[in-house]
N, C-alpha and C positions, 0 to 999 in steps of 0.2 A: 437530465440536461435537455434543453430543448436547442430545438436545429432551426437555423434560420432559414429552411425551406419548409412552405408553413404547406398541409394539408389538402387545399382547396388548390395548388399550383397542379399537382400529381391527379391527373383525371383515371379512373378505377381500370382504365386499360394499362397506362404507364405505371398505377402503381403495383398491378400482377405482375406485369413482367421486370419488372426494377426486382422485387419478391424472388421470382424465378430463379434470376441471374445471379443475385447474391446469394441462394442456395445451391445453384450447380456447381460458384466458384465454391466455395465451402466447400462444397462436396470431394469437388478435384483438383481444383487451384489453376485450371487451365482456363484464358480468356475466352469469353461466350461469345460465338458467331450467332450471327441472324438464323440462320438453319436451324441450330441447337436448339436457340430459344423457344424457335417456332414451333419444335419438336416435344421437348418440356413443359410450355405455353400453357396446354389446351386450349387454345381458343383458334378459332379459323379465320388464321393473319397468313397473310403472303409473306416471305422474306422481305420483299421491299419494303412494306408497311412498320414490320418489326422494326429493318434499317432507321426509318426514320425515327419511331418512337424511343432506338437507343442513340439516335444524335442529338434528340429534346435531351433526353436524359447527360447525354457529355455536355451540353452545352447549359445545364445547369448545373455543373460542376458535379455528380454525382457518382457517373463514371469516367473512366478513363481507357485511352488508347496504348497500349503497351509497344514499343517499341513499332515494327511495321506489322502487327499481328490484326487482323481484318476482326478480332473479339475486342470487346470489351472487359474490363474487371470495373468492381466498384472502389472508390475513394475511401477516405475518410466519412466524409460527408455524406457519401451514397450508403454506408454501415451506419451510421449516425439514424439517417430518414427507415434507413431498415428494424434497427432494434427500437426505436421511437414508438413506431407506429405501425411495423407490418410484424413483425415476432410473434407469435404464439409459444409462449414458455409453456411448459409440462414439467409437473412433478418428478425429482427424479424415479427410476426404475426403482423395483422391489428389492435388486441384487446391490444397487449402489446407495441405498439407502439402508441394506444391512451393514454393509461394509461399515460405512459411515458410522452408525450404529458399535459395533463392535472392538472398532479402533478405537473412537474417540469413549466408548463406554468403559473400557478396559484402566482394572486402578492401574494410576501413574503418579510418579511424581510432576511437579507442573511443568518443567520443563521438560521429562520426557514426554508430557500429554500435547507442548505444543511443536516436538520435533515431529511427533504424530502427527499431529492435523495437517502439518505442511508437507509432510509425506503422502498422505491421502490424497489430499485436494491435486498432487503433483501425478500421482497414479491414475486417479478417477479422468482429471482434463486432458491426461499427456501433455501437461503446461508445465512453467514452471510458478511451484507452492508457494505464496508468501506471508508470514503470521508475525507477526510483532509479539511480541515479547509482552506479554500485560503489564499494563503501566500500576504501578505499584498505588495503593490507594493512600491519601493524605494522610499521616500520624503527626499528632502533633509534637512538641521536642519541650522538654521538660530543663535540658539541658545540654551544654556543649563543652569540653574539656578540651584542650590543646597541649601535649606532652612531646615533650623532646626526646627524642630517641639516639639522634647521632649528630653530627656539623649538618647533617642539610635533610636528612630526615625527621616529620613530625608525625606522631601518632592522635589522630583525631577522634573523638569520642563522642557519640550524640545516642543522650539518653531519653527516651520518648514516653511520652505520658503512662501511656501501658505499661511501662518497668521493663522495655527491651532496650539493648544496648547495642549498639552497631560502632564497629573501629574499622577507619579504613586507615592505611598507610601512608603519606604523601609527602613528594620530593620537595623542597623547596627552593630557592635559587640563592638563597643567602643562610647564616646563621643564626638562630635564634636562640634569645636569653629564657631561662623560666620563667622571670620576669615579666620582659613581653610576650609570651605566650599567654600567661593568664591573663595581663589587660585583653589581649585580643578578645580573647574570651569573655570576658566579663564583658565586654563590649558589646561584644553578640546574644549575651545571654540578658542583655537589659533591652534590646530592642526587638527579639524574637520568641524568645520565651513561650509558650504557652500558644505559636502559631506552626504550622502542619510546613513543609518543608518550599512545597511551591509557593505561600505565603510571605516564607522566608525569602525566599527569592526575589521577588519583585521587594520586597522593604528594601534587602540590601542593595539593587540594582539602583530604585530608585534615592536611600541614602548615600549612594557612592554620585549622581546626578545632581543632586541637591547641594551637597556639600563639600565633592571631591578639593576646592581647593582649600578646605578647611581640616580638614583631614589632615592628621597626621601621619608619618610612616608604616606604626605599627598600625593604625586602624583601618588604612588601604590592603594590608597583606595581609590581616584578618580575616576581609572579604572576601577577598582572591582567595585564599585556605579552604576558606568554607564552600565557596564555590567548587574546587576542584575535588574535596574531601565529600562532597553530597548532592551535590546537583549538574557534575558533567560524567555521564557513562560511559565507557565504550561505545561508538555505533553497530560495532560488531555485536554486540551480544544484545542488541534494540532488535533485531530482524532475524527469524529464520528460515533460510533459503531451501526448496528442494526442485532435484528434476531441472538445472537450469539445461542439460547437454539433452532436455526434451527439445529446443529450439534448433536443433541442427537439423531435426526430421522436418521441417516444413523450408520447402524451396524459398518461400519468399525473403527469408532472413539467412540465405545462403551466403550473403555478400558477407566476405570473410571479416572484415575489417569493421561489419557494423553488429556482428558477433561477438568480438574480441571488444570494441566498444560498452558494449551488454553485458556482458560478463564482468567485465574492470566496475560496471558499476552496481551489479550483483556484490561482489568481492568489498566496495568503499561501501556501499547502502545507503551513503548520505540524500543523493537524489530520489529514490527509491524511497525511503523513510519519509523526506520531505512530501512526494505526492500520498503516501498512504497518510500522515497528520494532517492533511487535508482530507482524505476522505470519513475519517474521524468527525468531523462537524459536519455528517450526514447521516441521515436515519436512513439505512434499507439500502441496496447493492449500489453503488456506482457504477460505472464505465468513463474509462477514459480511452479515447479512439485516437491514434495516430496523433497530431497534433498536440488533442487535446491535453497530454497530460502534461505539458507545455516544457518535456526535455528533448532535445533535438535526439538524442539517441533513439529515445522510444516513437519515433516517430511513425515506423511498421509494424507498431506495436498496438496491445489492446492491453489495459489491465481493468481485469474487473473484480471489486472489492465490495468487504460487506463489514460494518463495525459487529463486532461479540460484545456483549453488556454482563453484567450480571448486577442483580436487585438493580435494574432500571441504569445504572452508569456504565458509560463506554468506555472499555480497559484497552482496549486496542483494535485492529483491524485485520481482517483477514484477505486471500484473495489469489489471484494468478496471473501470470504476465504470458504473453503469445501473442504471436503473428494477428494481426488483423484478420486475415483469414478462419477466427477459430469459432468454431461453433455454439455461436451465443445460446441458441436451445438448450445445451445439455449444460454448457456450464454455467450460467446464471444460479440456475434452480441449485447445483451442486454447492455452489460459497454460497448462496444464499444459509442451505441447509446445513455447511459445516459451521455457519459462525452461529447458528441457535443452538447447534450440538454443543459446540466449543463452550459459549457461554451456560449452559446447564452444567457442564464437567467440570467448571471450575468453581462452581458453586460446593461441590462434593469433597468430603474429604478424601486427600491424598495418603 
């Protein structure tokens, strides 16, 4: 992402000590006085000189004044010009790249491999883990069956070109005849046939836009059927959460009620999910800073994500949520390095 305070604003003394400042708070979370700075600095500034150069700095919105505290902390914004342009990333360490290594190399099944990775990355950061669920790859559908089971349950059936068969159960809000259950079928099996599920998706979406008022009864609730029988998951079982009661240990996210916020949305994922399929339409780690990840909860928040691939397509997204305050050095390199693990491991048989 690029930050709208451009390089040539920041002359190479404000951008040392903007540097400093956001690594002392990091380091301790307490606001930096002019002394400290100076102290940290290395360079041979008076306190007063410092003074000034961190009121340039407040006054280009970078840092901030905390309550009546004579320190400053950085923004948003001031982390933003930080990890842009003053960061120096390092490879993780020899012990966290075993770890890493070990977990994620250890045979699993897939879903114990990704309650794994989100346990590590939740260990390794002291954040909390976030790993999506890999998104299933296109099969295309050979066909669709519709069976009545009871007054409002239907048994749905989609058999996939490969010769696998998937039934899932689903309620329906009225009764259906055998009848129309096979038209519905037949319906869908004349204009999806032979295309992968997401395919289907958008035909039926944009068939039901097209012709909704042409449509008849049984050929609107055929849609809807298939819709909830193949293409709506639980959100729950899209995200795996770890380490969220890591976020109690850092003061800044003390405010009990913007915790309890954070968690409810830990708990639904909808939001959560929503900014990580965004970061899915990106090559190579993200960061989202306070603001930016544009839900007012996460606003004291950082999350920083990396997409896992495998043979070159992105299955999902990895990554960690925490205070703004956390230590971009070590944990970059770390999701950087769990989502190239991740995607090798899934490559392998289980």
């Amino acid at each position: 992402m690029n930050t709208p305070i451009s390089e040539q604003a920041l002359n190479p003394r404000a951008r040392h000590l903007l540097k400093v400042l956001v690594e002392q708070y990091i380091r301790d979370g307490n606001p930096v006085g002019s002394r400290t700075l100076a102290r940290g600095s290395g360079l041979d500034l008076s306190p007063a000189t410092i003074r000034n150069v961190m009121a340039d700095l407040e006054d280009m919105g970078l840092l901030a004044s905390p309550h009546t505290s004579a320190g400053r902390i950085p923004t948003s914004l001031g982390y933003r010009v930080f990890v842009d342009s003053l960061l120096t990333v390092h490879a993780p360490d020899s012990q966290e790249v075993a770890r890493l290594n070990s977990g994620i190399g250890a045979r699993r099944s897939p879903s114990g491999l990704t309650t794994e990775v989100s346990s590590l990355l939740s260990d390794l950061t002291h954040l909390a883990g976030l790993v999506m669920v890999p998104k299933r790859r296109p099969v295309a559908v050979r066909q669709l069956e519709f069976l009545k089971l009871s007054d409002n349950q239907v048994l749905a059936i989609l058999i996939s070109d490969d010769g696998e068969v998937e039934n899932r159960i689903i309620a329906t809000g009225r009764q259906y005849s055998a009848a129309e259950l096979e038209q519905a079928a037949n319906y869908l099996n004349e204009i999806c046939a032979g295309r992968d599920l997401r395919q289907m998706r958008k035909v039926l979406l944009k068939d039901m836009q097209d012709t909704r008022k042409h449509l008849n009864g049984v050929m609107v609730a055929a849609i809807r059927m298939a819709e909830r029988a193949f293409f709506s998951g639980s959100e729950s079982d899209d995200l795996v959460v770890s380490g969220q009661t890591n976020l109690m240990e850092y003061g800044d996210l003390l405010d009990m009620s913007q915790l309890r916020e954070i968690f409810e949305a830990f708990n639904c994922k909808q939001d959560i999910l929503y900014l990580l399929d965004h970061a899915m339409m990106a090559r190579g780690v993200q960061l989202f800073i306070g603001e930016e990840s544009g839900h007012s909860i996460l606003d004291g928040c950082s999350v920083v994500t990396s997409p896992y691939e495998v043979d070159g397509e992105v299955l999902g997204v990895l990554g960690v949520i925490g205070p703004t305050r956390m230590d971009y050095e070590r944990v970059i390199p770390i999701v950087d390095l769990t989502a190239k693990l991740y995607g090798v491991a899934l490559k392998q048989p289980h």
